[in-house]
LOSEVO-505116 format. One record per residue (C-alpha): residue number from 1; y, x, z. Coordinates in Angstrom, 1 decimal. Each point is the difference from the previous one (the first is absolute). Example, Ala and Ser with C-alpha at 12.3 -4.5 7.8 and 13.67 -1.06 7.14 Angstrom:
   nr   north    east      up
    1    -4.5    12.3     7.8
    2     3.4     1.4    -0.7
This chain:
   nr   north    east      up
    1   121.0    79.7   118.9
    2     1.3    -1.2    -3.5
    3    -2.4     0.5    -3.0
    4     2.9     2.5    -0.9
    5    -1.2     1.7     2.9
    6    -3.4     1.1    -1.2
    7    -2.5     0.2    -2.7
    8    -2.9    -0.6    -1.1
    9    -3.4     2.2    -1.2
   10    -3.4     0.0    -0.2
   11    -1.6     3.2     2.1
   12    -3.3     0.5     1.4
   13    -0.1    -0.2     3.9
   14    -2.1     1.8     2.2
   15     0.0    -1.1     3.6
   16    -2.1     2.0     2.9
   17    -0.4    -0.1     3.8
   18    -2.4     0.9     2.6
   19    -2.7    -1.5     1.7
   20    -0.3    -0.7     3.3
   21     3.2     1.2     0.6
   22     0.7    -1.5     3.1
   23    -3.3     1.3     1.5
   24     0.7     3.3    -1.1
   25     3.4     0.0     1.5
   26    -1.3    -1.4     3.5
   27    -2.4     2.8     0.3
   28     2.5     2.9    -0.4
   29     2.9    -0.9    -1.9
   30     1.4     3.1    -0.1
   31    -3.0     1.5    -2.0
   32     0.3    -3.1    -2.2
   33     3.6     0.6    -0.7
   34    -1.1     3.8    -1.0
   35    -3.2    -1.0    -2.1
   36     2.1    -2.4    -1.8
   37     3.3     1.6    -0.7
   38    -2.3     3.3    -2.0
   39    -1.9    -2.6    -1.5
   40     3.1    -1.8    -1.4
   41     0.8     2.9    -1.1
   42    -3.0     0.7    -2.1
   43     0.5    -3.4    -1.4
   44     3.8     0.9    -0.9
   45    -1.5     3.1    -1.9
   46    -2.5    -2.1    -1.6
   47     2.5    -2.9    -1.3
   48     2.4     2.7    -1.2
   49    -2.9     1.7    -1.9
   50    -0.7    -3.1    -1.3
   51     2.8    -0.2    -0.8
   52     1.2    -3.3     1.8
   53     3.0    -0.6     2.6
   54    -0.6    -0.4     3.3
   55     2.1    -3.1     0.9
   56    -0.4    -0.6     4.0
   57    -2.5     1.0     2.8
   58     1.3    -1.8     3.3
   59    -2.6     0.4     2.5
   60    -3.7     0.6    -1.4
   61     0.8    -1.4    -3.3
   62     1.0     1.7    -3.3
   63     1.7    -2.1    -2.8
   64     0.2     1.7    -3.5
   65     0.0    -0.6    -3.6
   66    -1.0     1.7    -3.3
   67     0.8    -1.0    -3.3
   68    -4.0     0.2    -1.0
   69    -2.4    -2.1     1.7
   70    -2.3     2.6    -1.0
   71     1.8     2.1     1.9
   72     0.4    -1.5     2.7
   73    -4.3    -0.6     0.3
   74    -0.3     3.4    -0.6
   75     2.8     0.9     3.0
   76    -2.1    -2.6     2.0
   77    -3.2     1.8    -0.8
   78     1.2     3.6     1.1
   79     1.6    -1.6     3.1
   80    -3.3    -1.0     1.3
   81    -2.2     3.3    -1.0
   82     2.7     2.4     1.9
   83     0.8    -2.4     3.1
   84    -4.3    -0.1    -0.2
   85    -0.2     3.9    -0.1
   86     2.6     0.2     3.0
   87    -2.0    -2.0     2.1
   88    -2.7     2.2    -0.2
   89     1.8     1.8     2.0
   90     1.0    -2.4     3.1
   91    -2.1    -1.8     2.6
   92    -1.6    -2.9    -1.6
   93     2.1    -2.2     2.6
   94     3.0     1.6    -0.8
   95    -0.5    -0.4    -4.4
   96     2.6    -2.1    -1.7
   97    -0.7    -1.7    -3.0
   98     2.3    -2.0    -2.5
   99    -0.2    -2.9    -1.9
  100     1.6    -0.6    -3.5
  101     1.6    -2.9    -1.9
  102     1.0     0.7    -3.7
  103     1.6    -2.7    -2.0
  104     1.8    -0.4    -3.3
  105     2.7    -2.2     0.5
  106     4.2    -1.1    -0.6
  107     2.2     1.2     2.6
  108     3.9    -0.2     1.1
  109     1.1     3.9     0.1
  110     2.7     0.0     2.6
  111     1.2     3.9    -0.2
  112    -3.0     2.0     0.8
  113    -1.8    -3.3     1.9
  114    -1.8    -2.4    -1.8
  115    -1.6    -3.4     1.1
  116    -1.3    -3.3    -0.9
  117    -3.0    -1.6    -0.7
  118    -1.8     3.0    -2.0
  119     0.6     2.2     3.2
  120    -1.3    -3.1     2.4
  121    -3.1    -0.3    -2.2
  122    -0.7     3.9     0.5
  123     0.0     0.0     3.9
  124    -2.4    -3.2     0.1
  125    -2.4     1.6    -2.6
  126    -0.1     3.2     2.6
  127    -1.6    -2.2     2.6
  128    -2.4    -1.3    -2.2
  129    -1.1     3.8    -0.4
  130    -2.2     1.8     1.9
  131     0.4     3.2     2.4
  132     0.3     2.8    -2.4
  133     0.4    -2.5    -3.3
  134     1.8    -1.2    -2.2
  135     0.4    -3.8    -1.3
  136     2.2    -0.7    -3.5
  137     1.3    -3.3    -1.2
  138    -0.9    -1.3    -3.1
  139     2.6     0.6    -1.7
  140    -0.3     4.1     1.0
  141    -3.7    -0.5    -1.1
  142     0.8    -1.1    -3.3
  143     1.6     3.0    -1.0
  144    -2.1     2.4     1.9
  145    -3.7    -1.1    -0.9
  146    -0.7     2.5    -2.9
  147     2.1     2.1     0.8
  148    -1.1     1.9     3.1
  149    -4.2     1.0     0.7
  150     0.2    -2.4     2.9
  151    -1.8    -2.8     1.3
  152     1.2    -3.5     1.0
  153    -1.1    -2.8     2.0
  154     1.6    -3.7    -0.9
  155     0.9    -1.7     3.3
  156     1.0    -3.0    -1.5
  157     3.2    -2.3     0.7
  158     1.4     1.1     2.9
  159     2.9    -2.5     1.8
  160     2.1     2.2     1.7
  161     2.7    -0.7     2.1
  162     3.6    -0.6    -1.0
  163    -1.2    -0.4    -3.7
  164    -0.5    -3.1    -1.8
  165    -2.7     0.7    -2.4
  166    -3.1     1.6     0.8
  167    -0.3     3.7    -1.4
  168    -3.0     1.5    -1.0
  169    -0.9     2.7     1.5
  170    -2.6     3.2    -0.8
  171    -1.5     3.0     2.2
  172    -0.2     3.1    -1.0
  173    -2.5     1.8    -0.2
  174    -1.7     3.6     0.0
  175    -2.9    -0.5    -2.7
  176     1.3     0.8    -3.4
  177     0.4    -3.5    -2.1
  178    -1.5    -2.3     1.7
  179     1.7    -3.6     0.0
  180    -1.9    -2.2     2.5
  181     1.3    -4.3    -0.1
  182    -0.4    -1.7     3.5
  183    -2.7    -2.0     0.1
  184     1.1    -3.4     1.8
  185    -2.3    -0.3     3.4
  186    -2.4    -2.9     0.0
  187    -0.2    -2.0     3.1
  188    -2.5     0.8     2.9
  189    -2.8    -2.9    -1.1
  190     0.5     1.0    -3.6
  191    -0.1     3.8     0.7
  192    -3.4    -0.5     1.5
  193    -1.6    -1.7    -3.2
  194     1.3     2.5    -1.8
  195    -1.8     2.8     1.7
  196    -3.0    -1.9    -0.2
  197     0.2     0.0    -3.6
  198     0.6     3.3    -0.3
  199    -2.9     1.5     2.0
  200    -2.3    -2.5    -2.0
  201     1.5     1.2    -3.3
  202     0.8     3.7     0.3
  203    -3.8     0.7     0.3
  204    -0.5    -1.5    -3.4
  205     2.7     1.6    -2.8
  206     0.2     3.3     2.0
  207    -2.5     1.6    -2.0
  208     1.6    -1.5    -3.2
  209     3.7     0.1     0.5
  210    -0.7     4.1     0.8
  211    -1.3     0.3    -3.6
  212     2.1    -2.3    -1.2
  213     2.6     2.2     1.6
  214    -1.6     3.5    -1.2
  215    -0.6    -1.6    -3.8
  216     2.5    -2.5    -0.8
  217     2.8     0.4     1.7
  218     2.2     3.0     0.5
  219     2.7     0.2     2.6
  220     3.4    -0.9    -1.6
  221     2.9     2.8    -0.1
  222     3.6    -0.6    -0.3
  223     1.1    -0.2    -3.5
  224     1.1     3.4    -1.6
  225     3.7    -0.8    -2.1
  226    -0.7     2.1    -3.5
  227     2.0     3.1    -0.4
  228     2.0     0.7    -3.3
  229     0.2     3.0    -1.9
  230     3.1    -0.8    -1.3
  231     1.5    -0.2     3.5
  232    -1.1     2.9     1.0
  233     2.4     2.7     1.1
  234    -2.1     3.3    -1.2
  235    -2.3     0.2    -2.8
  236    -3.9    -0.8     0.5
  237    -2.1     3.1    -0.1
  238    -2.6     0.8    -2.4
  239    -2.8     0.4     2.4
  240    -0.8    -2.7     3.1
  241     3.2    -0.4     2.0
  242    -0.6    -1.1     3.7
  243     2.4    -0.1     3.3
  244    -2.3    -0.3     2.9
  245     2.8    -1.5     2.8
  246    -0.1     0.6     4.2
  247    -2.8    -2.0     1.2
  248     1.2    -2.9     2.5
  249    -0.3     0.7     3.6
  250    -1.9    -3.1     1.2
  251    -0.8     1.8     3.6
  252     3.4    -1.3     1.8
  253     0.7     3.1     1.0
  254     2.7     2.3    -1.5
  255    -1.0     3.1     1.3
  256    -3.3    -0.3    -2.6
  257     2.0     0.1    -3.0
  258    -0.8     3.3    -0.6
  259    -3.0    -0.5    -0.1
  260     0.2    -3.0    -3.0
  261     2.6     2.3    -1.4
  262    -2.6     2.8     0.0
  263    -2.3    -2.0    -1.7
  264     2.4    -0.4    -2.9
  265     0.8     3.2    -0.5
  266    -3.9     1.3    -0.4
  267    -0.4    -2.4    -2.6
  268     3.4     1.1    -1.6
  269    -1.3     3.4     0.4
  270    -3.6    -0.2    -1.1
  271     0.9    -1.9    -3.0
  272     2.8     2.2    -1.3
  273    -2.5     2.7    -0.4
  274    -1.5    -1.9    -3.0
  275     1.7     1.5    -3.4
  276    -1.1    -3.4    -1.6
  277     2.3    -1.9     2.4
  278     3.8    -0.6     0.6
  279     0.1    -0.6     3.6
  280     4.1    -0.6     1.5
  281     0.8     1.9     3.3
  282    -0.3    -1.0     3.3
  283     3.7    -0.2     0.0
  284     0.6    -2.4    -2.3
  285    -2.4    -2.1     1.3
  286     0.8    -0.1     3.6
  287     3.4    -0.4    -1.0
  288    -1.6    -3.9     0.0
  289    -1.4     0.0     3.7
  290     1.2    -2.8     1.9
  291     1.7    -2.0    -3.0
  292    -2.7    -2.0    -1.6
  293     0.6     1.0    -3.0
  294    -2.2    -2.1    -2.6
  295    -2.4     2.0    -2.4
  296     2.4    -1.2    -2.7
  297     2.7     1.9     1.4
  298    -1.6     3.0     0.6
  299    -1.5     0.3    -3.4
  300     3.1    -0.8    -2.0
  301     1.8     2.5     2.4
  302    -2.5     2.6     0.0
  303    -1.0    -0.4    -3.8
  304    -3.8    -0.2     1.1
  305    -2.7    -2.4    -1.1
  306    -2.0    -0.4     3.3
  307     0.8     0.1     3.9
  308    -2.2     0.2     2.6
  309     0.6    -1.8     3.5
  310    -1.6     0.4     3.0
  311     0.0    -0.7     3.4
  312    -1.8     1.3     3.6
  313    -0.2    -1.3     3.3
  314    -1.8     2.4     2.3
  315    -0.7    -0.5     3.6
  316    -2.0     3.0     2.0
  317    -2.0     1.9    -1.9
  318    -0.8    -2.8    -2.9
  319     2.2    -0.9    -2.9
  320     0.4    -2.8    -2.5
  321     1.0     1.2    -3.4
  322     0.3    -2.7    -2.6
  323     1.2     1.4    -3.9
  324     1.4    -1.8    -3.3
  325     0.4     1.1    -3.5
  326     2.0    -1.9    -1.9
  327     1.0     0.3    -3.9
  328     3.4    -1.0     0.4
  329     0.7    -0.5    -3.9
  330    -2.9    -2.4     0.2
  331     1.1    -1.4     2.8
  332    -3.8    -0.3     1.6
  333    -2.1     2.5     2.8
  334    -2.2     2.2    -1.7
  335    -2.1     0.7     3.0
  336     0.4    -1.0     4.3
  337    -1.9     0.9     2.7
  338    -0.1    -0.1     3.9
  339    -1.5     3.3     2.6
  340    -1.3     0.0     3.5
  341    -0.5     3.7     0.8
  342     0.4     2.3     2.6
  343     3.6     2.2     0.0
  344    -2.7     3.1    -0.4
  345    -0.8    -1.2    -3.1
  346     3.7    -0.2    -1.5
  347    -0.9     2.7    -2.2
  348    -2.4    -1.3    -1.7
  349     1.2    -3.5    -0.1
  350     3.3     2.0    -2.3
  351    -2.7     1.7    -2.4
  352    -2.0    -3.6     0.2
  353     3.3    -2.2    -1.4
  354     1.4     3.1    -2.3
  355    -3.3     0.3    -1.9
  356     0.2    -3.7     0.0
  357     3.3     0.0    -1.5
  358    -0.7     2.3    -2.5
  359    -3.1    -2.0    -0.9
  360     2.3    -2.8    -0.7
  361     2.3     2.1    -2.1
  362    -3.0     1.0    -1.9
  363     1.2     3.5     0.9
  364    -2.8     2.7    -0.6
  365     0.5     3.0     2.4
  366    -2.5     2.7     1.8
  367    -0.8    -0.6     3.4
  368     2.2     2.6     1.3
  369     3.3    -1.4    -1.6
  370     0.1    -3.1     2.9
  371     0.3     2.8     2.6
  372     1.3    -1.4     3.2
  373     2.9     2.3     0.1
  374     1.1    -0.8     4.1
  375    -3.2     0.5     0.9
  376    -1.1     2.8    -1.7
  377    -0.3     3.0     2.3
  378    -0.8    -2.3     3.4
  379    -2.6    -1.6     1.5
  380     2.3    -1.0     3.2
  381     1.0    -2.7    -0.1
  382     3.1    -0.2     2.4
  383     1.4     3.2    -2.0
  384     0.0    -2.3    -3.0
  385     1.8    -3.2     1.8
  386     2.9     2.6     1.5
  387     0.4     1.2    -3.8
  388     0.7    -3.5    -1.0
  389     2.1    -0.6     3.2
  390     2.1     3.1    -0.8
  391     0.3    -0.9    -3.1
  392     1.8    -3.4     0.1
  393     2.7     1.8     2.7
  394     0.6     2.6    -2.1
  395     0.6    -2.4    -3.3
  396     3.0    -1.2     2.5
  397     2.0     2.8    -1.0
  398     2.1     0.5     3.1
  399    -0.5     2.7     2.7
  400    -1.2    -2.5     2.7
  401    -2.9    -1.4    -2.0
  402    -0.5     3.6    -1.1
  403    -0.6     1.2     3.7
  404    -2.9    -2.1     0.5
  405    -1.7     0.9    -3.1
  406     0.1     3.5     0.3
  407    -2.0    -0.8     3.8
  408    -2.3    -2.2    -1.8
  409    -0.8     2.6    -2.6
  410    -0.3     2.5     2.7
  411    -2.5    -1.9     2.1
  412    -2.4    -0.5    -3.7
  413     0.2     3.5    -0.3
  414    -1.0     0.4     3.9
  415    -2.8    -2.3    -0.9
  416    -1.2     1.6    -3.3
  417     1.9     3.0    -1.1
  418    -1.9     0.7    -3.1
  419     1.2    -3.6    -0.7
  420     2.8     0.3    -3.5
  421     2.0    -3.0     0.2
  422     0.5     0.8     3.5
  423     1.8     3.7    -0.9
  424     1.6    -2.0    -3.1
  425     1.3    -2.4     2.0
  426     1.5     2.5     2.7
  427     1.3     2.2    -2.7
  428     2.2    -2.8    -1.4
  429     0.9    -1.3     3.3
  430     0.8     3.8     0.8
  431     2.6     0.3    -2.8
  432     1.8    -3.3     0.3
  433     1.6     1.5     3.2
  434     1.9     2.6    -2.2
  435     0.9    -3.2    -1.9
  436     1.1    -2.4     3.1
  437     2.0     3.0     1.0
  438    -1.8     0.2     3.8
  439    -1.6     3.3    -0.8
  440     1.5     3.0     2.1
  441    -1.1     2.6    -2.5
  442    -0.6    -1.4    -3.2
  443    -1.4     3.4    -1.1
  444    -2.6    -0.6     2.9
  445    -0.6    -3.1    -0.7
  446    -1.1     0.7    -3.9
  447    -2.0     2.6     1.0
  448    -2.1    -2.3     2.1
  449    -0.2    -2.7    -2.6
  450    -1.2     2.7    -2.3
  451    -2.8     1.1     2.3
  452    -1.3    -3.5     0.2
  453     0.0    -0.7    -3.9
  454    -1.7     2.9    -0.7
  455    -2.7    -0.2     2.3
  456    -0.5    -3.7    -1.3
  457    -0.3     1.6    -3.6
  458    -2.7     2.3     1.3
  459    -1.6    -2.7     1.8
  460    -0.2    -2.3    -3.4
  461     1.2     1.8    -3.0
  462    -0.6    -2.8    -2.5
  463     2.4    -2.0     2.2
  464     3.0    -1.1    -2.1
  465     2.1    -0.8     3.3
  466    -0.8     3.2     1.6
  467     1.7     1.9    -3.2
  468     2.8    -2.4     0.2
  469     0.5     0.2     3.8
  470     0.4     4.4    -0.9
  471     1.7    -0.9    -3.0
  472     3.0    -1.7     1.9
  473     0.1     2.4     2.7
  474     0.5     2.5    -2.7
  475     2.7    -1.6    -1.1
  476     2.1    -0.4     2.8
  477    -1.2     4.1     0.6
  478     1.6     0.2    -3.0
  479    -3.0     1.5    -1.8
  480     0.4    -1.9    -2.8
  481    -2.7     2.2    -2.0
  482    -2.4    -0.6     2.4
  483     0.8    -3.8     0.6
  484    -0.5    -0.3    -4.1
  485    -3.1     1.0     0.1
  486    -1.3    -1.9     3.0
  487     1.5    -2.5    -1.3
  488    -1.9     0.4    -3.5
  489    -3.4     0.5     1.9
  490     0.3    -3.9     1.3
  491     1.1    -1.3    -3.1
  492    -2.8     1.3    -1.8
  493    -2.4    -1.0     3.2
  494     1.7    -3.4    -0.2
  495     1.6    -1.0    -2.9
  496     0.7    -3.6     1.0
  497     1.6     1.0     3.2
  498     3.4    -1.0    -0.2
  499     0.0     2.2     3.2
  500    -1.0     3.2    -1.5
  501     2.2    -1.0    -3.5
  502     2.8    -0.2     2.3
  503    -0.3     3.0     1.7
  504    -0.4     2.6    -2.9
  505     3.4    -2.1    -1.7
  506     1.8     1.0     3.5
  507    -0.9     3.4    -0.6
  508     0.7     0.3    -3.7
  509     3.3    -1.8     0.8
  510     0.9     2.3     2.6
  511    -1.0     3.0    -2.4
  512     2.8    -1.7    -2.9
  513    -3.0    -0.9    -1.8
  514     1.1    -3.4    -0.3
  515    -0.9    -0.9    -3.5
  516    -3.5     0.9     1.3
  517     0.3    -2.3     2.8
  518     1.4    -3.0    -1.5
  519    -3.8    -0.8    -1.5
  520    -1.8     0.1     3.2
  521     2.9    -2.2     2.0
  522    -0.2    -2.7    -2.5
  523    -4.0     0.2     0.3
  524     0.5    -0.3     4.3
  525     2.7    -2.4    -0.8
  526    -2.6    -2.3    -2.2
  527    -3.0     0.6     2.7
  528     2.8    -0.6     2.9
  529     2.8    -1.6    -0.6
  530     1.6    -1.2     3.3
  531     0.2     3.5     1.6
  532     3.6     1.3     0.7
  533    -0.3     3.7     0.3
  534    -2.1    -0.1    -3.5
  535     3.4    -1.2    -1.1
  536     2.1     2.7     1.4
  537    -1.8     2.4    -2.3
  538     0.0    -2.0    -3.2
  539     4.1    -0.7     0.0
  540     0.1     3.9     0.6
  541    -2.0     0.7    -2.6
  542     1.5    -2.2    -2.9
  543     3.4     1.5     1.7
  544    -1.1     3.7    -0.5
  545    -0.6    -1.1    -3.4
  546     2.8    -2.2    -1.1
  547    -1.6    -3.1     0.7
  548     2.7    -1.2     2.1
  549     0.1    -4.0    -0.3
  550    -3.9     0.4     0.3
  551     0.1     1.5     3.0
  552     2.9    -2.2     1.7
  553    -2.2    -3.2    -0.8
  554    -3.1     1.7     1.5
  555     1.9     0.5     3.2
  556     1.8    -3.7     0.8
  557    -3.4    -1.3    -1.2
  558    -1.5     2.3     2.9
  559     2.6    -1.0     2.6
  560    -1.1    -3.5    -0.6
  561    -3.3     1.1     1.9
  562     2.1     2.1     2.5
  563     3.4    -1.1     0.1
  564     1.0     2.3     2.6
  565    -1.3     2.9    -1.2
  566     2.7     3.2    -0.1
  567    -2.3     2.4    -1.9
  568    -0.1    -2.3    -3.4
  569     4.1    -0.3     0.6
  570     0.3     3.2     0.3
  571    -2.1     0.9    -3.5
  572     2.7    -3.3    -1.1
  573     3.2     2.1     0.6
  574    -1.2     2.7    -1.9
  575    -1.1    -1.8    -2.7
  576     3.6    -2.2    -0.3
  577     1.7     3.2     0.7
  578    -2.1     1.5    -3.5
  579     0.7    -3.6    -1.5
  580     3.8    -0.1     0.9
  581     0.0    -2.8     1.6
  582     1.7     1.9     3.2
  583     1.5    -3.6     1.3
  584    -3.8    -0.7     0.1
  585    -1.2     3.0     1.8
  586     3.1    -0.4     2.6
  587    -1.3    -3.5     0.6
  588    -3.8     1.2     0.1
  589     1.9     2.9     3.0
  590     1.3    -2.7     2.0
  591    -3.0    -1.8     0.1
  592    -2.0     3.4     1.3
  593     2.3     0.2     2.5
  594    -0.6    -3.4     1.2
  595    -3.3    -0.2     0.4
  596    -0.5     4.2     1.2
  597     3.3     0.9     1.7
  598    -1.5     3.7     0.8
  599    -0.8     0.3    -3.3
  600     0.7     4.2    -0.5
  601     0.2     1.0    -3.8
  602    -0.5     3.6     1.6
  603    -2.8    -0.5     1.9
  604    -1.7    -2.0    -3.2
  605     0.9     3.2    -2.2
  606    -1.4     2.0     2.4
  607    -3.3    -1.8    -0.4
  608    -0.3    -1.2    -3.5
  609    -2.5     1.4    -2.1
  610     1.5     1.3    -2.9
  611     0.0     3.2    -1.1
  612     3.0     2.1     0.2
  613     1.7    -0.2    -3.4
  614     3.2    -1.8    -1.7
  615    -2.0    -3.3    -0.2
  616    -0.3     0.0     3.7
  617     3.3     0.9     0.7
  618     1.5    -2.5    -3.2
  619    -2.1    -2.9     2.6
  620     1.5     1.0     2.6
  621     3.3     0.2    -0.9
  622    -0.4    -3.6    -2.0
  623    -0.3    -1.2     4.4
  624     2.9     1.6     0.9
  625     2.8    -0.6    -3.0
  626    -1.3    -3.7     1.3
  627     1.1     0.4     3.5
  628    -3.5     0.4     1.8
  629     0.6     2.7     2.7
């Protein structure tokens, strides 16, 4: 190989393979080979979300890089939880677990290979990890330490074999910022003196290094980088400003993210019901989890002044729930605190670190205005938990995930069916089918979702979800009277509920009221900002009323957030076709046709919402002059 042969770059390298391998294939190698092959393939899924390259995986070993070390921790991270959650369901003799090098190093790139020394240092650093862990160089620490709620464990210099120089080396851990050094260990005589003196002494300052503890010193936090206001990409509100983001699953196990997430979201929920706050959408915010986004970033993004972090490890029926509030143009924490309760007292720990929150704020509300709005209407508590389950499938947005939450909002109604967020949830759930196109009778199927939004407006009606839920399905009925004024009942429930502001601007839209709507999108917008499908309704709306450049820069900014979304392209055509920018729409055509190849511009007009009218057809015709069929 001449250096003309190859070249050179500096990538992050993530190197994996499985313990007692050998074992596991003398046992029964052919349940090895089965167990290992689906779980390479999870870890393939993983890397690509990640969005790293897998580069090799001879035998039990998988070789990939990422361009971000963060990344690549964060890959590592995920690896472990769903591998952990899959052994669950095997023998305990038959569980396979992985270990994890990552390093940031300069490698040869040979084609689509790549080696040297960075990629030697990676597979050494995986045997320093443990079963199920993850060790980093130093070099990956350095630019991974505040940047992800993780904590580390220094191993020191570690010679490894077929490297010169020793490299340091760091564990990963689960606890959230934690950096322990190695201590070096004293010899045996030595050790024994020292225990001696600390028996003799710990007797002595325990009282006074307790209070001196409790008094004097407070534990340290991580610094908070200051937030500008003239970086920021909206305009700070006049009134307290706060994105509360997904708290951190600490539990190490996937499958209770919904319940973190569900945590989140009652806080979201409970807070945007006070007029004197400006509270962004869960959304937005979640559009953060897994990237360890700094508080910074989120406030300059979000155009908020304070963010609240959380995080909760939970094991049976006890949970750990520890909470920040931090004044991000200040750059310090207003307020932090640590639970131990019981999961049956989840609802009250919300109301306990809302009113605590608002306290902060210096917000003065009523009692009833920190409602806890997921649990309103239930006292059981399994109904509540499938809510929050079904909820984080059906934000998936695809038929599949969509499938399982209509079950688990069937089984909360089973358990309580006086229970509203349960018939909320089902309604929604319900009417996506129409929309994933797996309904047999869409007329049916509306009907149905009708039924269960109404009865969770008779169930709750000061429920602002429950009027949106009917509102939508009115909408796609094509009632668009009706849907207007569901739609106007949760705005005036809710009027912080980008939800409900949405909803009534999808009906007015629909209606060619779009000068009406425009108002209330750009309010959702400002409260949620990162949601697609809001989009979608704001470019139509500045089309319908001239407002065509407005509208085309709404939609590529929303298909940064979902790049392969065919709804915002279609609303793209229509709006280059109005623009005459046909070369444009043509291009924007192709491009549906790529990603949907069965996409049907008859079966879309035959479910569109509009009203009958020259508008609709003028929309229609906009897809077809551009060659969508």
């Amino acid at each position: 190989m001449t250096p003309e042969d190859f070249k050179r770059k500096l990538t992050a390298i993530f190197s994996a393979d499985v313990v007692g391998y050998s074992r596991l294939m003398g046992e029964d190698e052919a349940a090895t080979v089965k167990t290992l092959e689906a779980y390479k393939q999870v870890m393939f899924v993983l890397i690509k979300q990640h969005r790293g390259r897998v580069v090799d995986s001879p035998g039990d070993n998988v070789l990939a890089e990422f361009a971000s070390v963060v990344d690549a921790v964060q890959c590592g991270v995920a690896v472990h939880k769903e591998i952990q959650a899959r052994n669950r369901e095997l023998p305990e003799i038959r569980r396979m677990q992985f270990r994890i090098g990552i390093n940031l190093g300069d490698v040869i790139e040979e084609e689509a290979r790549i080696y040297g020394d960075g990629v030697n240092i990676a597979a050494r650093l995986e045997s320093l990890a443990d079963p199920g862990g993850i060790c980093v160089s130093k070099t990956a620490f350095d630019h991974i330490e505040a940047k992800l709620p993780l904590g580390y464990e220094y191993l020191g210099e570690q010679a490894v074999k077929n490297i010169a120089k020793p490299v340091g080396a760091y564990k990963v851990l689960m606890e959230p910022r934690v950096t322990v050094k190695a201590q070096a260990k004293p010899k045996e005589g030595a050790q024994r003196r020292l225990m001696f003196i600390a028996l003799a002494g710990v007797l002595v300052v325990a009282a006074g290094a307790a209070a001196f503890w409790q008094f004097v010193v407070r534990p340290s936090r991580p610094p908070v980088e200051k937030a500008s206001k003239e970086r920021m990409a909206l305009p700070l509100p006049d009134k307290p400003s706060i994105a509360v983001m997904p708290f951190l699953n600490m539990t190490g196990e996937q499958k209770q993210d919904f319940f973190c997430d569900g945590l989140s979201e009652s806080l979201i929920t409970a807070l945007s019901k006070v007029p004197q706050l400006f509270v962004i959408a869960r959304e937005s915010t979640f559009s953060y989890k897994g990237k360890g986004a700094k508080v910074r970033q989120v406030s300059e993004e979000l155009g908020v002044q304070y963010v609240l972090e959380g995080s909760v490890q939970r094991a049976g029926d006890r949970v750990r729930v520890t909470a920040q509030l931090i004044d991000a143009l200040k750059g310090h924490h207003l307020w932090s605190e640590r639970y131990d309760r019981s999961v049956k007292d989840i609802f009250e720990l919300q109301d306990e670190i809302t009113m605590k929150i608002l306290t902060e704020l210096q917000v003065k509300i009523t009692e009833g205005e920190a409602a806890r709005i997921y649990a309103k209407g239930t006292k059981n508590l399994q109904a509540y938990l499938k809510v929050l389950e079904g909820d984080g499938y059906r934000n998936q947005t695809n038929k599949e995930a969509n499938a399982v939450a209509k079950r688990l909002y069937h089984e909360a109604v089973d358990l309580d069916p006086n229970y509203p967020m349960a018939n909320i949830g089902l309604a929604r759930a319900i009417g996506f089918d129409v929309l994933f196109g797996v309904s047999k009778s869409p007329e049916e199927t509306l009907s149905n979702s009708m039924k269960w939004a109404q009865k969770a407006v008779e169930l709750d009606n000061s429920s602002a979800e429950a009027y949106a839920a009917l509102s939508t399905t009115f909408v796609y009925m094509r009632q668009h009277g009706k849907a207007i004024e569901a739609g106007e009942r949760a705005v005036m429930l809710d009027p912080n509920s980008a939800m409900a502001l949405y909803t009534l601007a999808m009906a007015l839209n629909y209606s060619y009221r779009s000068d009406e709507a425009l108002p209330l999108l750009r309010q959702a917008l400002r409260l949620n900002p990162f949601v697609p499908r809001y989009y979608h309704h704001f470019s139509t709306a500045c089309r319908e009323t001239g407002r065509y450049e407005e509208g085309i820069a709404g939609l590529k900014k929303s298909l940064q957030f979902a790049p392969n979304d065919v709804i915002a392209r279609v609303v793209l055509v229509s709006l280059y076709m109005y623009a005459g920018r046909e070369d444009e729409a043509r291009a924007t055509v192709a491009e549906i046709q790529r990603i949907d190849p069965n996409f049907s511009l008859a079966r879309f007009s035959r479910w569109t919402a509009w009203k009958e009218g020259p508008r609709r057809d003028r929309f229609i015709d906009s897809l077809r002059k551009a060659g969508l069929t």
